[in-house]
N, C-alpha and C positions, 0 to 999 in steps of 0.2 A: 547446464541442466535447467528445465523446464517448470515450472509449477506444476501440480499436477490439478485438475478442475472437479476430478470426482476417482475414487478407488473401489472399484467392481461396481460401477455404477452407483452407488451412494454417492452423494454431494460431499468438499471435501470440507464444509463447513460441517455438516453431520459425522464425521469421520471423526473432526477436531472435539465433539461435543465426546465421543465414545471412549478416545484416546486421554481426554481430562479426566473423566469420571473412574475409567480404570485405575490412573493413577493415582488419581484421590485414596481411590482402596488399599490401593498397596503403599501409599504413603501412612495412610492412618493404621493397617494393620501394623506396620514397623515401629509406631509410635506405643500402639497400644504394648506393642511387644518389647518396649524397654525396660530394664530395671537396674536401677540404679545402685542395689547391692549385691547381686550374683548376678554370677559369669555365668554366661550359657554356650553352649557345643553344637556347633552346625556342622552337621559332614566331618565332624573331627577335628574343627578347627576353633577353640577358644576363644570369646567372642567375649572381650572386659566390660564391665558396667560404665567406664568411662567413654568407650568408644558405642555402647549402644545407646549413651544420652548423644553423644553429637551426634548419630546419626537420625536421632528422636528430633535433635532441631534442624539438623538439615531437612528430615520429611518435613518438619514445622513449616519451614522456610518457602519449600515446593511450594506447599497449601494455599500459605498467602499468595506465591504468586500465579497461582491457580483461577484464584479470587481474581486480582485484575485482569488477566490471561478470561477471563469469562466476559467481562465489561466489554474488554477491545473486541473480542467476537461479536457481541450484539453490535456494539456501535462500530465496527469495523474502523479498530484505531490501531495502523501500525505500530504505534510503538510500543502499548500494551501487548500486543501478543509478543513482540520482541521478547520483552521480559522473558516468559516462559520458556524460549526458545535458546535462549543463550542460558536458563537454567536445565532444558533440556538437555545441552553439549557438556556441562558440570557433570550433571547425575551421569549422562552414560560413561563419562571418563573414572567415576568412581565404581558404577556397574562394572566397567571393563578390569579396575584393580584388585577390586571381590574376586571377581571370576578367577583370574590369574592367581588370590591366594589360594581359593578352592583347588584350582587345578594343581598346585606345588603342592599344597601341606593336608586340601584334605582328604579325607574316605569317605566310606559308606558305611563300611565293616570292621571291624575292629582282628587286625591282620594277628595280634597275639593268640587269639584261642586256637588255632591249626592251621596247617597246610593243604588242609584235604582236598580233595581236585574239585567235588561236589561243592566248598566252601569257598573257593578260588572262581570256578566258574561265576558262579551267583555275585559274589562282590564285584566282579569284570563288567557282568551284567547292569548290576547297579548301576558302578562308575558310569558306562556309557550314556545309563539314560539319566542320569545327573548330570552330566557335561550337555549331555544332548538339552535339557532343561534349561542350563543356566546358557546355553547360546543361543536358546530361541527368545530368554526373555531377553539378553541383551539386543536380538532383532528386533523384537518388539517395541525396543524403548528408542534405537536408530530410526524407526517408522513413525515412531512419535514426533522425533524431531524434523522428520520429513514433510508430516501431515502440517504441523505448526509452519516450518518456514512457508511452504506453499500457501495454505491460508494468509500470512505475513505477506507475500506477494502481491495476493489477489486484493489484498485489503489495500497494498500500498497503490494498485491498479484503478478501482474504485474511488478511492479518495483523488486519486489525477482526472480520470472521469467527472470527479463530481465537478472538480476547480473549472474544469473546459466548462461545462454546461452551465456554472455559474457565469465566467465571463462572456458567453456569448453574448446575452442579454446588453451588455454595454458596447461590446465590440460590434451590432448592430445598431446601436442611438448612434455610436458614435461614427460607424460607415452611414449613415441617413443622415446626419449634419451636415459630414463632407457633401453627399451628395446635393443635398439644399442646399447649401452652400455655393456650388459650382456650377448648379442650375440659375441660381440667382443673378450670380456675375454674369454667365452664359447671358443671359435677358440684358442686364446692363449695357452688357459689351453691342448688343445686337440694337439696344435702344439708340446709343450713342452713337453706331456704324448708321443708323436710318436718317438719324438725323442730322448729320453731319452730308448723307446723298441728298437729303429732302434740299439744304439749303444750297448743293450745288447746283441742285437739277432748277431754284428759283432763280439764281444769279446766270444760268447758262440762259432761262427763259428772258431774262431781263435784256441780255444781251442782243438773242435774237428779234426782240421786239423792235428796238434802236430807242430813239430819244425819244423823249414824249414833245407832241405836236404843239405850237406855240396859242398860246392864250388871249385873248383882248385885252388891250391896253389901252392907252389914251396918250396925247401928244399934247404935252407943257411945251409952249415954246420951240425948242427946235428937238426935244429931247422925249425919245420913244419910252414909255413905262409899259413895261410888261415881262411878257416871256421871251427871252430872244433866241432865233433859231441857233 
């Protein structure tokens, strides 16, 4: 699976900003919405003051890491948006166990006051677009964590980007050394080959010239001083 770079044309960095903020909401209204001495009825399903403070701190917990999840986005730091994203796959595996009690244990309507067909249809009715509700928010919270990993990607993409284009800078001084380098000895090598012909081409000159011609001397006695041929 792919990143995705933008969803219906929006950026998926603007995408990630929509999908924090929503949840921001539905975090803080869960919180505002705890109490810590009575029990409250959702769908017909008993909902204790113990289990609505943890869930007061788990949104808690979202928040903060909402908070760093905002930072890694500006400054494009994978491992901050990790965070959110592996808080992401938490919340939706708890979203998906709600869901599942909703669907066993609860209603809409309270099935005691009659059978009647008109009271039957209408609670059917309900159910569906209850069920149909709590599967679209659970899409909605799977899309979140889509939008995050993606962003998480791009980010981890970005920051490899950035590392390349920092080490060019030295991985050309240091291909311009070699090449000084190899240019210099190149000249050495070529000074040393010249000069080494220079002095052949004197000694082959010397040879074909022959001896040098003999010089004026002078005669002690019986004994010639000079140059002798």
């Amino acid at each position: 699976m792919k990143p995705a770079y933008e969803i219906l044309g929006v950026s998926i960095r603007t995408t990630a900003w929509v999908c924090l903020f929503a949840h921001f909401l539905f975090n803080l209204g869960i919180t505002l919405l705890a109490d810590s001495l009575h029990a409250r009825m959702f769908l017909n399903v008993e909902i204790s003051p113990i289990l609505m403070c943890a869930n007061a701190a788990w949104c808690l917990l979202g928040m903060s890491f909402m908070v760093v999840t905002s930072v890694g986005i500006i400054f494009s730091v994978p491992f901050m948006i990790r965070f959110y994203y592996y808080y992401g796959v938490a919340n939706a595996t708890f979203m998906f166990c709600w869901f599942l009690a909703f669907l066993l244990y609860g209603a809409s309507c309270d099935e005691t006051k009659g059978r009647e067909l008109d009271l039957v249809f209408a609670c059917m009715l309900t159910d569906i677009a209850v069920f149909v509700y709590l599967m679209l928010t659970l899409a909605v919270f799977v899309f979140g964590i889509f939008v995050l990993w993606s962003l998480e990607k791009l980010a981890e993409e970005k920051v490899f980007s950035s590392a390349l284009q920092l080490s060019q800078p030295w991985e050309a001084a240091v291909r311009m050394a070699d090449e000084l380098a190899d240019e210099e000895a190149r000249h050495r090598a070529m000074k040393g080959q010249g000069s080494l012909a220079l002095a052949a081409e004197v000694a082959q000159m010397r040879c074909r010239a022959g001896p040098p011609p003999p010089t004026a001397g002078f005669v002690t006695g019986h004994r010639y001083v000079g140059n002798s041929p």
